[in-house]
C-alpha positions in Angstrom: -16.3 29.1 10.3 -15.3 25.3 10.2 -15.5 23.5 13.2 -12.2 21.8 13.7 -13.7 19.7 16.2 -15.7 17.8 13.8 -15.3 14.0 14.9 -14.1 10.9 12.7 -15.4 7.2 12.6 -12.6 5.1 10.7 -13.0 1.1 9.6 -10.1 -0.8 8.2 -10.5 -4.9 8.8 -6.7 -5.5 9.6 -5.4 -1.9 9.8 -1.9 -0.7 8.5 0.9 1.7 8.3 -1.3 4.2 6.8 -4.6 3.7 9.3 -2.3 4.1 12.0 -1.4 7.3 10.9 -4.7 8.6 10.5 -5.6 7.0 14.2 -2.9 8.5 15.5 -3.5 12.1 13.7 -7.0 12.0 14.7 -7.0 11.2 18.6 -4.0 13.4 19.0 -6.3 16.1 17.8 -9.3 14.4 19.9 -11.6 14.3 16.4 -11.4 10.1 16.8 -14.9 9.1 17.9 -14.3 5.4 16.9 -12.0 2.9 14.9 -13.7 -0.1 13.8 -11.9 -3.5 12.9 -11.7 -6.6 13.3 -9.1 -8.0 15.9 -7.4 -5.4 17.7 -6.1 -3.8 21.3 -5.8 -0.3 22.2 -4.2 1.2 25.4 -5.6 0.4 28.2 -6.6 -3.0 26.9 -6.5 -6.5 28.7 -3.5 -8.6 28.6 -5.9 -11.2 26.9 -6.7 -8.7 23.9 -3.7 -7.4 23.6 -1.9 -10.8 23.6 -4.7 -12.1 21.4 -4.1 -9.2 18.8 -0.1 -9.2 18.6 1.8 -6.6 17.8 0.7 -6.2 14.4 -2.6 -5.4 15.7 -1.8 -3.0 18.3 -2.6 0.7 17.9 -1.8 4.0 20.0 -5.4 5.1 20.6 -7.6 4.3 24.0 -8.9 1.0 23.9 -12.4 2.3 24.6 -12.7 4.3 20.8 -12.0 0.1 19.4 -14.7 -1.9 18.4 -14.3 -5.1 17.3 -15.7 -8.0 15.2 -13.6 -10.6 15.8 -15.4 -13.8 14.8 -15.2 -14.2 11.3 -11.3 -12.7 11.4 -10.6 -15.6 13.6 -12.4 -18.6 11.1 -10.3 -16.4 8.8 -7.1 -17.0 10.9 -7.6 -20.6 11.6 -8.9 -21.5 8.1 -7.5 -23.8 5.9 -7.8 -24.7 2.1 -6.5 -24.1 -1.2 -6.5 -19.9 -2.3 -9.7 -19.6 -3.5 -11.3 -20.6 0.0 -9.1 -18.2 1.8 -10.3 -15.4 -0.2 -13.5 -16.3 0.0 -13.0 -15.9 4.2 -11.4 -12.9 4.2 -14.3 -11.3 1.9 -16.6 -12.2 4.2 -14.3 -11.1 7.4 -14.6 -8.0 5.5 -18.2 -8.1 5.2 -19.4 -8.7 8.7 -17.1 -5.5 9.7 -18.9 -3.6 7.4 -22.4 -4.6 8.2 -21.0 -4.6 12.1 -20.3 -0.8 11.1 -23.9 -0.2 9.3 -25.6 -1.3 12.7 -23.3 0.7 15.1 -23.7 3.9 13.4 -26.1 6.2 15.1 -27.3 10.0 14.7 -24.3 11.8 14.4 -23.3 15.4 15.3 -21.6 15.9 12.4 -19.3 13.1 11.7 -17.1 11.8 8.8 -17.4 8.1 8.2 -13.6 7.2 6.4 -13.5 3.8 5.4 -11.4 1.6 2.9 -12.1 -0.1 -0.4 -13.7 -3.6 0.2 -15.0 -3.1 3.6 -17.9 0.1 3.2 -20.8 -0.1 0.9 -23.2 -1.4 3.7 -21.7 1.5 6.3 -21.5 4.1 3.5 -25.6 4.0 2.4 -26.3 4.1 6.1 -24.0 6.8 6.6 -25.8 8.1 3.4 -29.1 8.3 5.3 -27.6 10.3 8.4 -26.3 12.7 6.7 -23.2 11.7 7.7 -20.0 12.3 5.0 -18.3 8.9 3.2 -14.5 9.8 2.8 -13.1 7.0 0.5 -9.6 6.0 0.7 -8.9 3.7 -2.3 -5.3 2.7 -1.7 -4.8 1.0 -5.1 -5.7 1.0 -8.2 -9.3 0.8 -9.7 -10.2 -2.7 -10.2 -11.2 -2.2 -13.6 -7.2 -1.0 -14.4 -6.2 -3.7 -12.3 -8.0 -6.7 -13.9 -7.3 -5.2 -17.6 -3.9 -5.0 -16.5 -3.5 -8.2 -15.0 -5.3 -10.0 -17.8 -2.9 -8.4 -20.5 0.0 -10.2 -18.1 -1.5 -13.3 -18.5 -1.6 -13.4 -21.6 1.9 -12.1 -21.7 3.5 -15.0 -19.3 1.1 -17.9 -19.3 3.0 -19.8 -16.6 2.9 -16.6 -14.4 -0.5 -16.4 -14.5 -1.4 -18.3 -11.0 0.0 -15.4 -9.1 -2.2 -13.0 -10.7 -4.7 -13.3 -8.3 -7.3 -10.2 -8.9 -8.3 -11.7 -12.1 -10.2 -14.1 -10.5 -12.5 -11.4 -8.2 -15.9 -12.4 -8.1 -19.0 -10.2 -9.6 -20.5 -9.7 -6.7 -17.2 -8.2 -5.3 -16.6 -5.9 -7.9 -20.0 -4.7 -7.3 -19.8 -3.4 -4.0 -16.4 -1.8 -5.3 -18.9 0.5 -7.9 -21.2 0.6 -4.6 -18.7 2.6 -2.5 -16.8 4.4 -5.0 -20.6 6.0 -6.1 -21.4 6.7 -2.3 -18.2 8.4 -1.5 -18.3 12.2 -0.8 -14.6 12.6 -0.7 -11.8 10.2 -2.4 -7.6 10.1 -1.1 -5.6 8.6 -3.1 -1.5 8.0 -2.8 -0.6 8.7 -6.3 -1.2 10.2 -9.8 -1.6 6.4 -10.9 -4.2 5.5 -9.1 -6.3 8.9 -9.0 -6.2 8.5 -13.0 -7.4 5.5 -12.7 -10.7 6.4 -11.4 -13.5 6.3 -13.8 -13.6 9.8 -15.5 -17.6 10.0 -14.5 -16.7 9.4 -10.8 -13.4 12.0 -10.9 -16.0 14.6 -12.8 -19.0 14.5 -9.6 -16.9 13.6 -6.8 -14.1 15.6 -5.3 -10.6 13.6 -5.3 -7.2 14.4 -3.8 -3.6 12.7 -3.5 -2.1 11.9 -0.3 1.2 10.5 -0.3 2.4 7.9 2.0 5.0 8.7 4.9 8.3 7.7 5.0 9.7 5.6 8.2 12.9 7.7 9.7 16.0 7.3 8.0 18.7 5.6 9.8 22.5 6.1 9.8 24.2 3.4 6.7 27.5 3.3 5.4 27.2 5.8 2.7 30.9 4.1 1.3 30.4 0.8 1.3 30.1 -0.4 -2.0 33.7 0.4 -3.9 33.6 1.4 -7.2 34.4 -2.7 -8.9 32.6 -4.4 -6.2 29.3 -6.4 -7.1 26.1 -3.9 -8.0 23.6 -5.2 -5.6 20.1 -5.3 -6.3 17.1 -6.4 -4.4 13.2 -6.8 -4.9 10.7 -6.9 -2.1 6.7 -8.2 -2.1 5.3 -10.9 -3.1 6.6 -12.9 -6.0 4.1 -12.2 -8.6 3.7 -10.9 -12.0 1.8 -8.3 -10.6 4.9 -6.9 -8.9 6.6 -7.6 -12.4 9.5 -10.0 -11.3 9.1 -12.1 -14.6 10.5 -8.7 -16.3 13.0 -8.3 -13.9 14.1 -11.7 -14.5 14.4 -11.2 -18.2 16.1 -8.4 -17.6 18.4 -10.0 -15.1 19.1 -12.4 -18.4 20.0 -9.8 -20.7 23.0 -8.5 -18.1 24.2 -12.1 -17.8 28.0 -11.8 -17.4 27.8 -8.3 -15.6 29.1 -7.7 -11.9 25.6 -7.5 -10.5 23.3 -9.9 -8.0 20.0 -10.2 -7.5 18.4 -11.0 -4.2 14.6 -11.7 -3.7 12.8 -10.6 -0.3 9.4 -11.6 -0.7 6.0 -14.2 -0.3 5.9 -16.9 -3.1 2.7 -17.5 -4.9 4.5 -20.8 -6.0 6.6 -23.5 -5.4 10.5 -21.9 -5.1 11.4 -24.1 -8.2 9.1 -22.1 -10.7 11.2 -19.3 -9.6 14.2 -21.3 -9.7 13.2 -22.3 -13.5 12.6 -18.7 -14.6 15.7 -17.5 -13.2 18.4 -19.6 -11.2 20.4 -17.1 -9.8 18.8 -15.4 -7.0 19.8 -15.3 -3.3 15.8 -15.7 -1.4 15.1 -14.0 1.5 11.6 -15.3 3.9 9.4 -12.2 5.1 10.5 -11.0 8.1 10.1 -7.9 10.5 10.4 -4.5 8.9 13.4 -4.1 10.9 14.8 -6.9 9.6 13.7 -5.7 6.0 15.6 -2.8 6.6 18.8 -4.4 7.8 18.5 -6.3 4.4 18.3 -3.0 2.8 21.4 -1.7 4.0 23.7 -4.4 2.2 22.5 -4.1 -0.8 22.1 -1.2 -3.7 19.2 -0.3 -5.0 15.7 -1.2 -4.8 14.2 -2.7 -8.3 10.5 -2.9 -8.5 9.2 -2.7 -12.0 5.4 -3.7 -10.9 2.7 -3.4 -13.3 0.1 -2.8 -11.0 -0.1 -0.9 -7.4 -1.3 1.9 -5.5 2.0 3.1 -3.8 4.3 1.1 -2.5 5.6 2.0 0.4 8.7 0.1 0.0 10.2 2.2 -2.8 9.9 5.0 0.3 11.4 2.3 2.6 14.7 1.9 0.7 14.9 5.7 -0.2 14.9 5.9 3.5 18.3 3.7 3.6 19.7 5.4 0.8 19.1 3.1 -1.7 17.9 4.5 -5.3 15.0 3.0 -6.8 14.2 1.1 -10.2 10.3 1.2 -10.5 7.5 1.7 -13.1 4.9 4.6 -13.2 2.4 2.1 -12.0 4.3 1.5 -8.8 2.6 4.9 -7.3 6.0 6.7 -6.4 6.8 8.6 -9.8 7.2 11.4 -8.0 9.8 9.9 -5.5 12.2 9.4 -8.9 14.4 12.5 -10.0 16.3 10.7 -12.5 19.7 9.4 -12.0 20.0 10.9 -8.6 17.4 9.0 -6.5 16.9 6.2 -9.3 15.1 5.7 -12.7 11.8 5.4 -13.7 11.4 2.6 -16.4 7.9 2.0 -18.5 5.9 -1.2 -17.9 6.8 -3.9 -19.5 10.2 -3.7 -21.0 13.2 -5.9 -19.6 15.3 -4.0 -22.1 14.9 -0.6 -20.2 15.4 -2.3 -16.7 18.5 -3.7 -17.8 19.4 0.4 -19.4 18.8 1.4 -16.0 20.8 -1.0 -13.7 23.3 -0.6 -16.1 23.5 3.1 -15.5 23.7 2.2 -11.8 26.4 0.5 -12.4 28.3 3.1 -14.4 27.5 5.3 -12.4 29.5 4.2 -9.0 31.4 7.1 -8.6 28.2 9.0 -7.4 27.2 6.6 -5.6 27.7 8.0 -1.8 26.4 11.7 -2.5 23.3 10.1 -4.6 22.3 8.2 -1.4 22.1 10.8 0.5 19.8 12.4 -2.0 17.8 9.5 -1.2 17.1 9.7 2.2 16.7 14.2 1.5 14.0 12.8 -0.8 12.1 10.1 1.8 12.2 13.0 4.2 9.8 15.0 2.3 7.2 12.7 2.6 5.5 12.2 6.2 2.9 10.6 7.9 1.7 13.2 9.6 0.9 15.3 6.6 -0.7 12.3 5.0 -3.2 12.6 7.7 -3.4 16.2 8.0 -4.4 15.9 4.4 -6.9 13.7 4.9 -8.1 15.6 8.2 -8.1 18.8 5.8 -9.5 17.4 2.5 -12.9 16.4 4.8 -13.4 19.3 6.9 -13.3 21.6 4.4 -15.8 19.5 2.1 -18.0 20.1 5.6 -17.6 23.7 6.0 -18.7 23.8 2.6 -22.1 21.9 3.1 -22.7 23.9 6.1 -22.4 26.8 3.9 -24.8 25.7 1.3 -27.8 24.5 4.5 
């Protein structure tokens, strides 16, 4: 019979939406034994730690199942330098946690060791010698895709290429990538996308499942806002790269010139505002902010576009589903399965300004539906939680473990 009791150790450098989650899941169900990162507070922690983390860095779990490596996070933090430097510090921010982890780990009674791509090939062969099991959560796509992908965009848009920044990923990086993806026992996922991008030899030996990201709660919005003639507004959100495919959206954007639609931009630059302003003048910019605030933005506008070339999922297609916006997003965006076509958006290949432009156009014939379609959106976030990501996790590993057991 499978112990449900069987205890976690989980290592993410920065932690997320998605480690929280599994945090949370875990020490509700008391199978947390530790949580390893890099600068972070717990309850229970010291005003100076939890000050010293922020908000960002805060997590729901007893301060005494943290550990912490903080020095190199800090350098990280306090580092200047052109792009290349700062990756260079956070890969070895990552490092240190990792060997930090490879130390810490002791004889265990049976514990899982879930960890995240970049930060576990030293803990994952230790782990490897106690026995313990390596669950491998590879959040985005396989670097090989990723860099064959990226390389094809460069090529594609020249001048776009200095925001394609995983084409410029050192050997030695990639390596330790291989390293953990041949170690792991157990592989999540969050989408069809990036589960097929696994090498086929790695998918054949190693089990592999999908586990969809959560949703935040839907809020209350004014399902009639927008009147059938008013503007069709749209809005992108992440960083202002190629990767995320803006330069298509942009073309796109061209090709409806003349047509009662906006654009507005929420997002990091990876260049100076007047490249952007060069590709495509007519854009109103919005600065990161809180997801709060990202939210509020969301609720003025009309539908998410996001025709990204590469990702794992990302969670704001889920975010503006949740505020009833449809979305506009490519395969490779990881949420294929949140589109059910013209209801809760449209799914447009890679690539191809001509069939953004087909779908926003459809949007904006298709005002009249408008108010019962975003409702539809928010019925469709609400079927994806965090708590059954985590369960599914939980799950996946435990029943890998009863399995062994069986076989001693």
């Amino acid at each position: 019979m499978m112990n449900c009791q069987q205890k976690f150790v989980v290592s993410h450098p920065t932690g997320n939406t998605f480690v929280r989650a599994l945090l949370n899941q875990l020490s509700n169900q008391n199978q947390l034994e530790k949580f390893f990162t890099t600068i972070g507070a717990g309850e229970g922690s010291n005003s100076l730690i939890s000050a010293f983390s922020g908000e960002k860095r805060k997590y729901a779990i007893p301060n005494t199942k943290i550990s912490r490596q903080w020095v190199p996070e800090v350098i990280r933090l306090l580092s200047k330098g052109n792009q290349e430097k700062k990756r260079r510090k956070i890969d070895l921010s990552y490092q240190a946690l990792d060997h930090k982890v490879s130390l810490a780990l002791s004889n265990p009674s049976s514990q899982v060791l879930h960890a995240y791509e970049d930060g576990c090939s030293d803990s994952f062969a230790r782990a490897k010698q106690l026995g313990m099991q390596c669950s491998y959560e590879l959040p985005i796509a396989h670097w090989a895709t990723v860099r064959r992908l990226l390389a094809e965009e460069a090529e594609r848009y020249p001048e776009w290429e200095p925001t394609l920044e995983s084409t410029r990923e050192p050997e030695e990086k990639l390596f330790r990538k291989e390293e953990e993806l041949r170690l792991a026992d157990r592989i999540t996922c969050p989408s069809q996308f990036v589960l097929d991008s696994i090498p086929l030899e790695i998918r054949q030996k190693t089990p592999c499942q999908i586990s969809p990201f959560g949703s935040p709660p839907c809020e209350p919005v004014d399902f009639e806002r927008s009147p059938k003639n008013e503007t069709l507004k749209l809005l992108f959100v992440g960083s202002m790269s190629q990767r995320k495919g803006l330069a298509d959206l942009f073309e796109a954007m061209k090709l409806l010139k003349g047509e009662p639609i906006s654009l507005s931009i929420l997002g990091q630059p990876s260049m100076p505002m007047e490249f952007y302003r060069k590709q495509f003048a007519e854009f109103e910019y919005f600065p990161p902010c809180s997801n709060q605030k990202v939210r509020e933005i969301m609720k003025v506008h009309d539908a998410l576009v996001l025709p990204s070339i590469v990702e794992g999922r990302a969670l704001v297609q889920q975010e503006a589903l949740s505020c009833g916006l449809p979305v506009i997003v490519t395969p490779n965006a990881g949420g294929k399965d949140l589109v059910e076509e013209e209801i809760t958006g449209h799914l447009v290949p890679i690539r191809s300004p001509e069939k953004i432009a087909e779908a926003i156009s459809a949007l904006l014939a298709d005002r009249n539906n408008q108010a019962d379609n975003r409702k539809l959106c928010q019925k469709k976030a609400r079927q994806f939680t965090w708590a059954n990501y985590a369960h599914n996790i939980i799950d996946f590993n435990l029943s890998n473990y009863a399995q062994r057991l069986e076989i001693v």
